[in-house]
Residue frames relative to the residue before (quaternion, step in Angstrom):
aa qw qx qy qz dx dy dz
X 1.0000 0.0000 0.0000 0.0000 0.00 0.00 0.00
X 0.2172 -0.7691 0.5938 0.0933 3.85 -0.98 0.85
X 0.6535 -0.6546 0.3588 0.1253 2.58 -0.82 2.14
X 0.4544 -0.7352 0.4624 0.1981 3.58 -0.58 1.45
X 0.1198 -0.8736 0.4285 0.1971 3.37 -1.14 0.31
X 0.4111 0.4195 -0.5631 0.5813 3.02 0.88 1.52
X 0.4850 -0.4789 0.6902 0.2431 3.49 -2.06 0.05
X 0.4165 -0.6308 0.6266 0.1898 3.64 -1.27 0.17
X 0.7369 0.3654 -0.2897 0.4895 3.35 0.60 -1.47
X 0.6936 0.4241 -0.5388 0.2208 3.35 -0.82 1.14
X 0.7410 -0.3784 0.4187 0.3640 3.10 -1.36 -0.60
X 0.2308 0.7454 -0.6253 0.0116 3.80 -0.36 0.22
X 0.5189 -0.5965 0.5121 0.3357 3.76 -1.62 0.74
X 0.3905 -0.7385 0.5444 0.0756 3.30 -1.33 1.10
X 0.7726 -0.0907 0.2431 0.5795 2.92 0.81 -1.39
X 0.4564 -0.6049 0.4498 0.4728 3.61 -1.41 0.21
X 0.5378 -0.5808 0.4070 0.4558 3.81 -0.99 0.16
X 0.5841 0.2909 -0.4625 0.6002 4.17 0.92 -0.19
X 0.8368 0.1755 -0.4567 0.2456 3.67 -0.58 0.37
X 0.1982 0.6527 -0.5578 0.4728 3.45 1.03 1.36
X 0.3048 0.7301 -0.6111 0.0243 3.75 -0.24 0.52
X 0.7580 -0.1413 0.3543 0.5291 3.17 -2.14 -1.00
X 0.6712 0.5664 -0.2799 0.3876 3.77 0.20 0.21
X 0.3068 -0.6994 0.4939 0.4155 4.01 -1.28 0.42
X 0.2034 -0.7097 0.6727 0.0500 2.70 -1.48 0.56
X 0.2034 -0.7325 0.6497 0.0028 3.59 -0.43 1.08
X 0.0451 -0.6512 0.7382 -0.1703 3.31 -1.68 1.39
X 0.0906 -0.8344 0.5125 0.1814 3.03 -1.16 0.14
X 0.0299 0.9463 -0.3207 0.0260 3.45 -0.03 0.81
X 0.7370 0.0978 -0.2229 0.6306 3.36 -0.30 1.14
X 0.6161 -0.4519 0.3451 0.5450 3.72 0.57 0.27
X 0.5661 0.5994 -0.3738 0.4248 3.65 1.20 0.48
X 0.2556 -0.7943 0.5257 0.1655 3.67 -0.42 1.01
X 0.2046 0.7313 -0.6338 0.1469 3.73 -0.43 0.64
X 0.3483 -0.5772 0.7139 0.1894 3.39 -1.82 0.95
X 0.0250 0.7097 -0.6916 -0.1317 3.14 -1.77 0.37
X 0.0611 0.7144 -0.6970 0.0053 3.43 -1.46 0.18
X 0.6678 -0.5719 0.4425 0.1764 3.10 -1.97 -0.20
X 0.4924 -0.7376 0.3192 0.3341 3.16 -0.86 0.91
X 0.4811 -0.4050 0.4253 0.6509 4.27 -0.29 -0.45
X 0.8120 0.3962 -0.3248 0.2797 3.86 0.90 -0.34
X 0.5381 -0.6578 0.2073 0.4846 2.86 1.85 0.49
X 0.4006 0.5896 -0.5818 0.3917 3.72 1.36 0.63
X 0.3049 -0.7012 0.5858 0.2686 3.23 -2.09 0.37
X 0.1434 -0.6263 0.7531 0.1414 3.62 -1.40 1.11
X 0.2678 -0.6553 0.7062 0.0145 2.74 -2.21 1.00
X 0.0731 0.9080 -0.4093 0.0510 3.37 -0.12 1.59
X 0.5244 -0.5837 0.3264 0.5270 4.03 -0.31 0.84
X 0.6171 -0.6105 0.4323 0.2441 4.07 -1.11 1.15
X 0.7257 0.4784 -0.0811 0.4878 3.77 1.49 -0.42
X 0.4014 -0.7388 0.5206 0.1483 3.35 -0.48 1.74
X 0.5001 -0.7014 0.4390 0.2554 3.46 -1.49 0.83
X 0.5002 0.6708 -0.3065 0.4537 3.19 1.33 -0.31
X 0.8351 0.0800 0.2122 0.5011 3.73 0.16 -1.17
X 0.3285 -0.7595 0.5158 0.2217 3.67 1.31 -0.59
X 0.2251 0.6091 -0.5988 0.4689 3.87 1.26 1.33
X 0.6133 -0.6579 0.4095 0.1530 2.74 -1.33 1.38
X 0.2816 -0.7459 0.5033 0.3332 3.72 0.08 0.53
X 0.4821 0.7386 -0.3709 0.2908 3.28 0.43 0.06
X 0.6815 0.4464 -0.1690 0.5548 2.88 1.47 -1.18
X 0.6616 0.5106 -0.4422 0.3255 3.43 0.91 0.37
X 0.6145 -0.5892 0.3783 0.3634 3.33 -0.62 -1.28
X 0.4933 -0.6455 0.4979 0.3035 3.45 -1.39 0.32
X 0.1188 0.6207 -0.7750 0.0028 4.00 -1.07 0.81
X 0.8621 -0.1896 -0.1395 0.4488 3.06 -0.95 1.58
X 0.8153 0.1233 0.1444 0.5470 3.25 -0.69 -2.02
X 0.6839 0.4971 -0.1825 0.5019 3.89 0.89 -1.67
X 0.5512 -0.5845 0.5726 0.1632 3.08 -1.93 1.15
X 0.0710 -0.8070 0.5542 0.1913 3.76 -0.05 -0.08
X 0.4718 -0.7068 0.5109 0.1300 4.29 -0.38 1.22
X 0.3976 -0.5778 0.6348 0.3240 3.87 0.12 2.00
X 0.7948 0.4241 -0.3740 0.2203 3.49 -0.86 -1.79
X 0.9391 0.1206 0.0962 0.3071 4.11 0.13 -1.27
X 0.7221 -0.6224 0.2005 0.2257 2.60 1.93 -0.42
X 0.5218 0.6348 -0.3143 0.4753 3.16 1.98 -1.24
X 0.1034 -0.7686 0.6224 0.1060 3.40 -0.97 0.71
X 0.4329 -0.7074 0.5587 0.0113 3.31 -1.52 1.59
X 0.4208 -0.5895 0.6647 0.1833 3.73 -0.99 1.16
X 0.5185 -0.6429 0.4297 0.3651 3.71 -1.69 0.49
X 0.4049 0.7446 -0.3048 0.4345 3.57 1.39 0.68
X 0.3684 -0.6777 0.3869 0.5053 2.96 1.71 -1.05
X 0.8360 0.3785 -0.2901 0.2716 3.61 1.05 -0.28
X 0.7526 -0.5182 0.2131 0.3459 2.89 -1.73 1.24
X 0.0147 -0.7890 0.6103 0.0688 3.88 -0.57 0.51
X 0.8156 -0.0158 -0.2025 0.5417 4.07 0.76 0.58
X 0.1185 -0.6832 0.7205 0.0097 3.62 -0.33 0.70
X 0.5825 -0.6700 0.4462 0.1130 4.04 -1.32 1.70
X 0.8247 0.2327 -0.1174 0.5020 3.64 -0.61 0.70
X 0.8190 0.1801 -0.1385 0.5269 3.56 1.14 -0.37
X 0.5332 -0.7243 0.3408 0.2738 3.72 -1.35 0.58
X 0.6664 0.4222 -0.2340 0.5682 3.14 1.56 -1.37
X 0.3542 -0.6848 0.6368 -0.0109 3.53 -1.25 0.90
X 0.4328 -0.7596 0.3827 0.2988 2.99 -0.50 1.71
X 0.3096 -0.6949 0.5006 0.4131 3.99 -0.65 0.25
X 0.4717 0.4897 -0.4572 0.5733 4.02 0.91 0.42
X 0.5452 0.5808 -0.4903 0.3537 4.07 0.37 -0.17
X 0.4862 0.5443 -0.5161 0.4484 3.79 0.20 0.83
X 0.2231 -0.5898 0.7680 0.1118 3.59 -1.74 1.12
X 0.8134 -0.4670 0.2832 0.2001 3.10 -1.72 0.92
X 0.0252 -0.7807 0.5939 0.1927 4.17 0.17 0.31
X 0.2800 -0.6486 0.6987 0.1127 3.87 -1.58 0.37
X 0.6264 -0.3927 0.6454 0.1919 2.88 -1.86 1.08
X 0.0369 -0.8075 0.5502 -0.2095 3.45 -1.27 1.58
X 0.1120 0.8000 -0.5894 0.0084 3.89 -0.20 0.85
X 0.1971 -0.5148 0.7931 0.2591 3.58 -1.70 -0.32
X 0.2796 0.6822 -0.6332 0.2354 3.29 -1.67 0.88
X 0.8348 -0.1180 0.0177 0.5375 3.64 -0.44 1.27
X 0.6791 -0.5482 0.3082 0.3786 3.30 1.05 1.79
X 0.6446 0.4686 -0.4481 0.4052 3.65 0.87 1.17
X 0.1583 -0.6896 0.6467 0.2851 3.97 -0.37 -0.26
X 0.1887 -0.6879 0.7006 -0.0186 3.77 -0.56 1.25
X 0.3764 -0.6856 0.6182 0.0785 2.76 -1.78 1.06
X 0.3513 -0.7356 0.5587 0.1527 3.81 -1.16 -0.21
X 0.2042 -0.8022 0.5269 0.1930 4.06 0.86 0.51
X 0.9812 0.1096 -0.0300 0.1562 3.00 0.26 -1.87
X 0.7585 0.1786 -0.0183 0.6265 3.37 -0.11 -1.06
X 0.4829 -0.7414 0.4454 0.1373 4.12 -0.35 1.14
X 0.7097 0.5224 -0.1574 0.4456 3.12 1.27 -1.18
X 0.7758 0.2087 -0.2251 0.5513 3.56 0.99 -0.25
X 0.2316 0.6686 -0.6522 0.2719 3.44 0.84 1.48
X 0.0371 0.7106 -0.7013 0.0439 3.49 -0.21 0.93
X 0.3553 -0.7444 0.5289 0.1999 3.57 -1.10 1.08
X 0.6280 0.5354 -0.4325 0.3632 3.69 1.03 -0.15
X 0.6408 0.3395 -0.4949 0.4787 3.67 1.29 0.08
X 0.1905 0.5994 -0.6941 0.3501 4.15 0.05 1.46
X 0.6873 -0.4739 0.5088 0.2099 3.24 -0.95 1.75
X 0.3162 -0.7164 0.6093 0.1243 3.31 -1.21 1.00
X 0.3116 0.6627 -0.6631 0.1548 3.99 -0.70 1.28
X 0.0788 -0.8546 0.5109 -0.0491 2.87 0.14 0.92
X 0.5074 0.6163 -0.4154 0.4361 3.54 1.30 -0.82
X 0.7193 0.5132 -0.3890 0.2606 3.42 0.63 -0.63
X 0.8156 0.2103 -0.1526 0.5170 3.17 1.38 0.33
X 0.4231 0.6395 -0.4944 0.4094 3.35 1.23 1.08
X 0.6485 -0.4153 0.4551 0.4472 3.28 -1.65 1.41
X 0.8712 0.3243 -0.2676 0.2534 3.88 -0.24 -1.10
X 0.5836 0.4611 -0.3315 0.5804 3.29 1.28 0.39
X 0.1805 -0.6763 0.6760 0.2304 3.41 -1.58 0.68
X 0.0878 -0.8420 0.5319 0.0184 3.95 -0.88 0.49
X 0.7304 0.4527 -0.4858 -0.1602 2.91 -1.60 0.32
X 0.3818 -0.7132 0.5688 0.1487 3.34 -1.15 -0.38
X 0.5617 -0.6428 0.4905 0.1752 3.66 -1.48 0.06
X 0.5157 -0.6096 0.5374 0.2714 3.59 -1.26 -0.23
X 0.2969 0.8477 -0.4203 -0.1288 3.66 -0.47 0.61
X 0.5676 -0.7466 0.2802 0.2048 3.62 -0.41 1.14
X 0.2920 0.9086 -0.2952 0.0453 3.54 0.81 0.38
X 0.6364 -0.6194 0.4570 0.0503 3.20 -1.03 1.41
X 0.6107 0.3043 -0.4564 0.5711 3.32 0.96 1.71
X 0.7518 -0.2582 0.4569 0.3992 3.50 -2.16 -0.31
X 0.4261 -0.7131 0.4876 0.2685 3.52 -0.41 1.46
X 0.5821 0.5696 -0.4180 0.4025 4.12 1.14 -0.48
X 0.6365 0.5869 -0.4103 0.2866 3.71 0.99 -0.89
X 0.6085 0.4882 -0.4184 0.4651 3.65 1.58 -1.07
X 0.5904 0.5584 -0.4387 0.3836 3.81 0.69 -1.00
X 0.4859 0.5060 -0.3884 0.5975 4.36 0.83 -0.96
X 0.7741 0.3689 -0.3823 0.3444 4.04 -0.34 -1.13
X 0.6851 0.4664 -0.2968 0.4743 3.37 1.02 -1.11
X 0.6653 0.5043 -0.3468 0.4275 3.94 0.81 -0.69
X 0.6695 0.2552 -0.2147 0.6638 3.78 1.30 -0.53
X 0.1726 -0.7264 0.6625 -0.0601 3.52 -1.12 1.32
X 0.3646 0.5278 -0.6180 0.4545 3.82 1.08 0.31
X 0.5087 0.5832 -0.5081 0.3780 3.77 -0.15 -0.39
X 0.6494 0.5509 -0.4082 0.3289 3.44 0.55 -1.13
X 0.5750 0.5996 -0.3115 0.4613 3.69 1.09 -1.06
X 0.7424 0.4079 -0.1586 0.5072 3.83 0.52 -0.88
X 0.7931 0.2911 -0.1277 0.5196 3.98 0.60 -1.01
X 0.8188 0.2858 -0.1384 0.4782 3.58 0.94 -0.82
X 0.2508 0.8410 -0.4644 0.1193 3.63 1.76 0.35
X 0.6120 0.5082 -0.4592 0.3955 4.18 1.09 -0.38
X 0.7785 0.4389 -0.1123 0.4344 3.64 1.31 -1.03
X 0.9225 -0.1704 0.0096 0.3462 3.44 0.32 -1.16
X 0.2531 0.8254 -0.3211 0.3894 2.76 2.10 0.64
X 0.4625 0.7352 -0.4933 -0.0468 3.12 -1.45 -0.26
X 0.7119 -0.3658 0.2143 0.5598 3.77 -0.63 0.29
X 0.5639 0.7199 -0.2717 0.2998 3.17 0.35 -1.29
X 0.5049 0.6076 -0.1934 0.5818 3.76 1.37 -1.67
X 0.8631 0.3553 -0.0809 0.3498 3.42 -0.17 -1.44
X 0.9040 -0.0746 -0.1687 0.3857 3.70 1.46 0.16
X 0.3936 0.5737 -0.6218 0.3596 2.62 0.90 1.79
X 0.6877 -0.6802 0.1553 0.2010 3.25 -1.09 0.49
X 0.1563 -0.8798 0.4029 0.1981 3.32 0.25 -0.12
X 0.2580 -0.7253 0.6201 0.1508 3.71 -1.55 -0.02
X 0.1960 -0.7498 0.6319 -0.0097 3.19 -0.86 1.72
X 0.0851 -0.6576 0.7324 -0.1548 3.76 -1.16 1.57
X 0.0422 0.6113 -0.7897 0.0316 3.39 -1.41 1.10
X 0.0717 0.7202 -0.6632 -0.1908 2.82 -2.35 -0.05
X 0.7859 -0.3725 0.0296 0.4927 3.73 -0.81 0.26
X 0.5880 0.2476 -0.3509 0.6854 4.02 1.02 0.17
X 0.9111 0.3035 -0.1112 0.2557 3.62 -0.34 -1.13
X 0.1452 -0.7487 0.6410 0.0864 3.78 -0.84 0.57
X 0.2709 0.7697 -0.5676 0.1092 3.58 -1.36 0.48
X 0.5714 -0.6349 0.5200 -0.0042 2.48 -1.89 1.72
X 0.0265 0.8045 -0.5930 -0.0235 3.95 -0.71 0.57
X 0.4594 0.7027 -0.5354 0.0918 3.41 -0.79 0.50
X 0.4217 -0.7007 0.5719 0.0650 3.16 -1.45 1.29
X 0.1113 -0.6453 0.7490 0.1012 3.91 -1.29 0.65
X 0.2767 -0.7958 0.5355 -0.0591 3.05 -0.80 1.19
X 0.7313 -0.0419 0.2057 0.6489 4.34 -0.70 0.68
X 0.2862 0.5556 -0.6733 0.3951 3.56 0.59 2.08
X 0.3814 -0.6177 0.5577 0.4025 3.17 -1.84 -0.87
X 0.5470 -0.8046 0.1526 0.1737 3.06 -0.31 0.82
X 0.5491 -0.6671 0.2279 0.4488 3.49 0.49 1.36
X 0.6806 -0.5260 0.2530 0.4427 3.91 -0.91 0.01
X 0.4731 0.6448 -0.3755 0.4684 3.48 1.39 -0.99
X 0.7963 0.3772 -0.2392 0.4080 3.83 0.04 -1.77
X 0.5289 0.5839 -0.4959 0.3651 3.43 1.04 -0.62
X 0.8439 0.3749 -0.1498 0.3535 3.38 0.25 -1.12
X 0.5929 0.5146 -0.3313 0.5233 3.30 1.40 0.18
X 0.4116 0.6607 -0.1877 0.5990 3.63 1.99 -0.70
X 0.0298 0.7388 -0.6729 -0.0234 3.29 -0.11 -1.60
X 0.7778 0.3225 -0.3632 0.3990 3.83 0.31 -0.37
X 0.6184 -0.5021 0.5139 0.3184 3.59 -1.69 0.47
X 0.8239 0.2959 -0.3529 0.3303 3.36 -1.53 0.70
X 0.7971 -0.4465 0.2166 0.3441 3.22 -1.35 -0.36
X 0.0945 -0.8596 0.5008 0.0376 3.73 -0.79 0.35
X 0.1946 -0.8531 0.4699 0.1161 3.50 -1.41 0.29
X 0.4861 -0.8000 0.3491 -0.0424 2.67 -0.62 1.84
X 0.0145 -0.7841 0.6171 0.0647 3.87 -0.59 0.49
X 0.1391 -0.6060 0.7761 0.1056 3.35 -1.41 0.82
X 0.2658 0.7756 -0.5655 0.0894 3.98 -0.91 0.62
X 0.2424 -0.7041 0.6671 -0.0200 3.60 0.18 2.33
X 0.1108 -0.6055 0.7705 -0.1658 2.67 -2.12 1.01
X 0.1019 -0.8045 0.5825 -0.0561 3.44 0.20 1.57
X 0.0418 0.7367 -0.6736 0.0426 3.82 -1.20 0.60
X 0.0436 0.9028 -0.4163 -0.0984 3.17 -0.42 1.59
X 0.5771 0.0174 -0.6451 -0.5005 1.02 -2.45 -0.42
X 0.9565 -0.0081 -0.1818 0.2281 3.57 0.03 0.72
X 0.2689 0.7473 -0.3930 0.4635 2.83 0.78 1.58
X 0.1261 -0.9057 0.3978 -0.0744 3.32 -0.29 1.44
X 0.0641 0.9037 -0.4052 -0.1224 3.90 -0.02 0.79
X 0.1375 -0.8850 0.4196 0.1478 4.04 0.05 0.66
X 0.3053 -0.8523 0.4164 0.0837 3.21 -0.45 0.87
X 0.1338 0.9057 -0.4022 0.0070 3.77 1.02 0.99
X 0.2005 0.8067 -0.5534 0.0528 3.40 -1.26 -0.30
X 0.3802 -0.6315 0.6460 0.1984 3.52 -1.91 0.00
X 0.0617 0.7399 -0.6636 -0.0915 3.08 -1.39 0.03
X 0.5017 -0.5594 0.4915 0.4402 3.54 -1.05 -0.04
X 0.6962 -0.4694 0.3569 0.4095 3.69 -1.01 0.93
X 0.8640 0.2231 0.0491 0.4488 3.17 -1.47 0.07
X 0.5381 0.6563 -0.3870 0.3605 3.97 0.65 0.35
X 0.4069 -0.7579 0.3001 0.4124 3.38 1.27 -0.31
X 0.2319 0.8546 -0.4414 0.1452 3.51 0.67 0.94
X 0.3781 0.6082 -0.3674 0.5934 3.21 1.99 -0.30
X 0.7378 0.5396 -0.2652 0.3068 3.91 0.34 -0.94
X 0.4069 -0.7071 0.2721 0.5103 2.79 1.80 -1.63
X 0.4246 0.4954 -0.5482 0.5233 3.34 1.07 1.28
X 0.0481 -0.7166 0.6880 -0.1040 3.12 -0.46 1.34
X 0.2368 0.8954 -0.3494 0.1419 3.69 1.21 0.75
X 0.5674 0.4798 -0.1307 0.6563 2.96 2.19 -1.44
X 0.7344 0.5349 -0.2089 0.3618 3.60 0.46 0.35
X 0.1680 -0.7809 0.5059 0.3257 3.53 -0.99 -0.38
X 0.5522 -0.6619 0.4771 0.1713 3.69 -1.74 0.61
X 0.4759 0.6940 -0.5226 -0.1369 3.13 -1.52 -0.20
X 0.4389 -0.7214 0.4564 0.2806 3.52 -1.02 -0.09
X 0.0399 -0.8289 0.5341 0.1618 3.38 -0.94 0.33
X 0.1196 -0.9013 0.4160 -0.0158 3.22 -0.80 1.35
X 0.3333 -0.7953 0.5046 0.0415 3.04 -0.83 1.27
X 0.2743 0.6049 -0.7463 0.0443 3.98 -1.24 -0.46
X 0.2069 0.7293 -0.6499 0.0539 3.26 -1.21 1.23
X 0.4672 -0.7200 0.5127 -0.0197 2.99 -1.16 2.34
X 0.4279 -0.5525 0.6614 0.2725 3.67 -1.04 1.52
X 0.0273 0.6588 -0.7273 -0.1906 3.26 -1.42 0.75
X 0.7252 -0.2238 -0.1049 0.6426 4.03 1.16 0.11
X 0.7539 -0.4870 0.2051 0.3904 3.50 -0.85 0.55
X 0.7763 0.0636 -0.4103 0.4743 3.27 1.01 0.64
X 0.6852 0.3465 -0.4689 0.4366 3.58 0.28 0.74
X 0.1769 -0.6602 0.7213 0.1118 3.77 -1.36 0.08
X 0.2607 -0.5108 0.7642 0.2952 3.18 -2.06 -0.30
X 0.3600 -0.6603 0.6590 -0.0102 3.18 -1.21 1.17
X 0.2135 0.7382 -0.6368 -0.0627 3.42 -0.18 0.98
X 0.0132 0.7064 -0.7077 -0.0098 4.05 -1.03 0.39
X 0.0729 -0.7078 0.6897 0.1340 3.24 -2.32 0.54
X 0.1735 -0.7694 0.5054 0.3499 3.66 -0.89 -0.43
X 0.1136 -0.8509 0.5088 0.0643 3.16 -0.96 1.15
X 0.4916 -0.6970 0.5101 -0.1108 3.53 -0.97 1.57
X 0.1007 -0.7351 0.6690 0.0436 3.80 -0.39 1.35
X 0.4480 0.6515 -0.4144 0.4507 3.82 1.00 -0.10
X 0.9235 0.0625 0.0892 0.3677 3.21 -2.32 -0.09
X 0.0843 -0.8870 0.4513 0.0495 4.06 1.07 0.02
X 0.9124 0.2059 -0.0953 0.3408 3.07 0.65 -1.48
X 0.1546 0.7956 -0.4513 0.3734 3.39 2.10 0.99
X 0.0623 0.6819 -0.7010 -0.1991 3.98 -0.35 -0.02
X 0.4269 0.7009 -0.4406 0.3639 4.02 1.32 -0.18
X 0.7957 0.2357 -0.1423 0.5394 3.24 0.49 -0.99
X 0.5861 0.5835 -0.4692 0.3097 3.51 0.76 -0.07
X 0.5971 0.6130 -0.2173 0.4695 2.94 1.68 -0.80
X 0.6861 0.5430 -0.2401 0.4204 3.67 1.10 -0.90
X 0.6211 0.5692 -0.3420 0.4161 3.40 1.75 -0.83
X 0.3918 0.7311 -0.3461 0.4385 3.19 1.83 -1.33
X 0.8077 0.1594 -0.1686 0.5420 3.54 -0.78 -1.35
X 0.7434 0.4828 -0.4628 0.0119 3.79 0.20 -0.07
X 0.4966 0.4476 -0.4321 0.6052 2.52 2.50 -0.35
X 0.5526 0.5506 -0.5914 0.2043 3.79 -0.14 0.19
X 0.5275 0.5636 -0.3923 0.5002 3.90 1.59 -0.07
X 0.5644 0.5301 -0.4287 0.4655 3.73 1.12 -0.72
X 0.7928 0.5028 -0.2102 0.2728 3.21 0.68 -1.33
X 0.6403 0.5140 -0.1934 0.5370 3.20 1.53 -0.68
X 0.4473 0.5601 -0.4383 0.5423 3.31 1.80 0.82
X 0.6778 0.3508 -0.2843 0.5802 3.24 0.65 -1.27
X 0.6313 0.4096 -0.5388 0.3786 4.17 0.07 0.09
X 0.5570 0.6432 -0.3903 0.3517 3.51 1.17 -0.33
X 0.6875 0.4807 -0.1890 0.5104 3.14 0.99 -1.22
X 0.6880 0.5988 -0.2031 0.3561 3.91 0.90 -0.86
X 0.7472 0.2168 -0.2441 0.5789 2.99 1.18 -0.41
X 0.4290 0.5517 -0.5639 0.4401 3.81 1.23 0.54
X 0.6084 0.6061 -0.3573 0.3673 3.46 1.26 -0.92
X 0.8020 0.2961 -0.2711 0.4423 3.35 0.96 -1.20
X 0.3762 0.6479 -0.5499 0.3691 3.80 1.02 0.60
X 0.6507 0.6110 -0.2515 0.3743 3.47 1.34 -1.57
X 0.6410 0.6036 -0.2107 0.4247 3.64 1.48 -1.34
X 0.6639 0.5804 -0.2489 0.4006 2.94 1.48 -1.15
X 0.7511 0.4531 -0.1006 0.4696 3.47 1.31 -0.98
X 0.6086 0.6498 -0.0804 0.4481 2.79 1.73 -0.27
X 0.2932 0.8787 -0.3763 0.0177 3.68 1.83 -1.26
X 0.7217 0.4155 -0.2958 0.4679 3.46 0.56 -0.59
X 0.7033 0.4805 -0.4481 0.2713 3.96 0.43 -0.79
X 0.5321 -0.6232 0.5373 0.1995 3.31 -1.48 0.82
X 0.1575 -0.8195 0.5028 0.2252 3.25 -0.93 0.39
X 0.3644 -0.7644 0.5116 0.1454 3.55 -1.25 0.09
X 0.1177 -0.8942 0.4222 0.0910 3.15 -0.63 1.11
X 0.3348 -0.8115 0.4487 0.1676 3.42 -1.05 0.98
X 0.6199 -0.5876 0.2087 0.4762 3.94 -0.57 0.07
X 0.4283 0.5531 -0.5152 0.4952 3.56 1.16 0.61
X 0.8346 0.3437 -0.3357 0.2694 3.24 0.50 -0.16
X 0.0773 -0.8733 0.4559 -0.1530 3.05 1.38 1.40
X 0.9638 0.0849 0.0001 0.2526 3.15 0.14 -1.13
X 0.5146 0.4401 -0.5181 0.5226 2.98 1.74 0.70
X 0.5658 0.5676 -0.4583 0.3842 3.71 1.09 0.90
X 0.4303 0.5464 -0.3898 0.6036 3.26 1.63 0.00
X 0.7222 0.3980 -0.2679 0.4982 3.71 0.32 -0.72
X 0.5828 0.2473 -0.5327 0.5616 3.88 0.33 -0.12
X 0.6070 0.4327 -0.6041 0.2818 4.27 0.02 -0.70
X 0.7009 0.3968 -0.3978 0.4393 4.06 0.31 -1.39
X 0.6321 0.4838 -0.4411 0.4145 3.90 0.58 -0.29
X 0.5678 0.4542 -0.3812 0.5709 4.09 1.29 -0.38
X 0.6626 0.5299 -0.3740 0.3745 3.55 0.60 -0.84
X 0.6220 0.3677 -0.3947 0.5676 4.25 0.83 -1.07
X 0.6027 0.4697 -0.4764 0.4350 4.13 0.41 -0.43
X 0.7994 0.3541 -0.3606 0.3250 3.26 0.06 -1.04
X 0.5297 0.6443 -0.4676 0.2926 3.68 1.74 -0.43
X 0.5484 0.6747 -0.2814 0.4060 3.10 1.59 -1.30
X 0.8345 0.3357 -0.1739 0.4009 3.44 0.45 -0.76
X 0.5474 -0.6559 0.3324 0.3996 3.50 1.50 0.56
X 0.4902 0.5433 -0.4606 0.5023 3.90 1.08 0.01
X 0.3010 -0.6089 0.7335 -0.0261 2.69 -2.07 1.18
X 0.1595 -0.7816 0.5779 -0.1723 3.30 -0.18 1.89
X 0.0845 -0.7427 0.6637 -0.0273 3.76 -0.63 0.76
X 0.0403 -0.8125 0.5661 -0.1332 3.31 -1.17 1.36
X 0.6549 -0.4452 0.3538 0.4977 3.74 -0.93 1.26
X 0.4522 -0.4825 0.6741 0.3291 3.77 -2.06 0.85
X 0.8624 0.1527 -0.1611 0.4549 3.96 0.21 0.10
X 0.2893 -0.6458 0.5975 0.3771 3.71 -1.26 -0.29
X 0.3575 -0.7023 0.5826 0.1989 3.41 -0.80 1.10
């Protein structure tokens, strides 16, 4: 058997919380099919995608009230998973039940649970809060992409790319050679680096608005196993935003969590969040679709990448010192697998 490359035991986004409705909604996650919807009280259940009867996708059936109702026969499923009327007969098999999942809402997401039920603890849900603090405006979109959920977690952990793929928007030399500092610990990994008395790429300009020079901060914050938080922004040169007065300036965050749906596709969910202009929904909207064009660069390139891997199975790669820290993130992402699998895996005290 080849060693999986996701974990189970965690938390992974399913779905936004506004497109959870009265309705199924099929996902697959982790190589697990499962429908989800709302309750008439407006809880979400997460239920395996596969009738007990025949293995028809419950999806394809329907909602009566709370219960799932099987397109194919009919058997109809409590939000527990169990069968509560099975056609043509009275006695109900007491084996007639599909699999139910741990379910949360939290920072405008509905997380799933994969594995082991018993150690859904809700207090290890990824921290994004921005997406729903009074002092932040936010959002963002869903994208489906057609690679190894680790390759987006590498793009997001190296930001030199931005200079090469994102050179009309948020790119810019500047990305690609200043330095940076890579810090990890047993959940988290992270990337810091400051550009100092630049000009500001085309994106910050217009989010800035002011003449002259400025300093910029990129600072990733990986939580695995795949959940990505970026800390971006401008200031005006020489103002102390390195220190922490990021007063002369503006904020925001970009947030990532991207959910293996099978080892080579994912759902990419991300938002941007904005301590600025708050109560604009004009421009919240314009950032929306503008980082969805950045982003729909870097899906271009990701799944050419995993076409290349695919054809490719044997070549080795090589890693350079940008890729500090999206090697720290694939080690803590080997470490929850290998916990899962009872193996005791030992790894370098640094990435070289």
């Amino acid at each position: 058997m080849t060693k999986p490359t996701f974990p189970l035991n965690a938390w992974y986004a399913a779905a936004y919380d506004v497109d959870l409705k009265r309705a199924l909604l099929p996902r697959t996650i982790c190589g697990k099919p499962v429908v989800l919807y709302r309750k008439e009280n407006g809880s979400a259940v997460a239920l395996a995608d596969a009738c007990w009867h025949r293995l028809v996708p419950l999806s394809l059936g329907r909602l009566d009230g709370d219960n799932v109702i099987c397109g194919y026969h009919g058997l109809e499923f409590d939000d527990t998973g169990r069968c509560v009327y099975m056609p043509s007969q009275h006695t109900i098999n007491p084996s007639a039940c599909v699999k139910s999942y741990p379910i949360a809402e939290k920072h405008r997401f509905v997380w799933i649970w994969p594995g082991d039920p018993a150690l859904a603890d809700p207090a290890l849900i990824p921290d994004l809060h921005w997406n729903q603090d009074p002092d932040w405006a936010a959002d963002g979109k869903l994208i489906e992409v057609a690679c190894d959920y680790r390759l987006v977690v590498d793009n997001l952990m190296d930001l030199t790319h931005e200079t090469f793929v994102h050179g009309s928007s948020i790119g810019d030399r500047a990305v690609a050679e200043s330095p940076f500092e890579a810090t990890h610990s047993d959940r988290f990994a992270y990337i810091t680096r400051w550009m100092d008395n630049i000009d500001p790429p085309p994106f910050w300009r217009k989010q800035y608005a002011k003449p002259g020079k400025v300093d910029r901060w990129q600072i990733i914050r990986f939580e695995a196993p795949c959940t990505v938080t970026i800390d971006v922004g401008v200031a005006e040169a020489g103002t102390g935003a390195k220190a922490g007065d990021r007063s002369k300036g503006v904020n925001g965050y970009v947030l990532n969590t991207i959910t293996p749906s099978t080892e080579k596709t994912c759902l990419y969910f991300w938002a941007f969040a904005r301590n600025y202009d708050l109560k604009n929904q004009a421009r919240t909207h314009e950032l929306r679709e503008g980082v969805a064009g950045v982003f729909r660069e870097d899906e271009v390139v990701l799944e050419a990448q995993q076409r290349a891997i695919d054809a490719n199975p044997d070549h080795q790669f090589y890693n350079l010192n940008i890729d500090a820290g999206s090697m720290w993130a694939r080690r803590l992402i080997d470490q929850m697998i290998d916990a899962e699998l009872g193996a005791a895996t030992r790894y370098p005290a640094a990435a070289e």
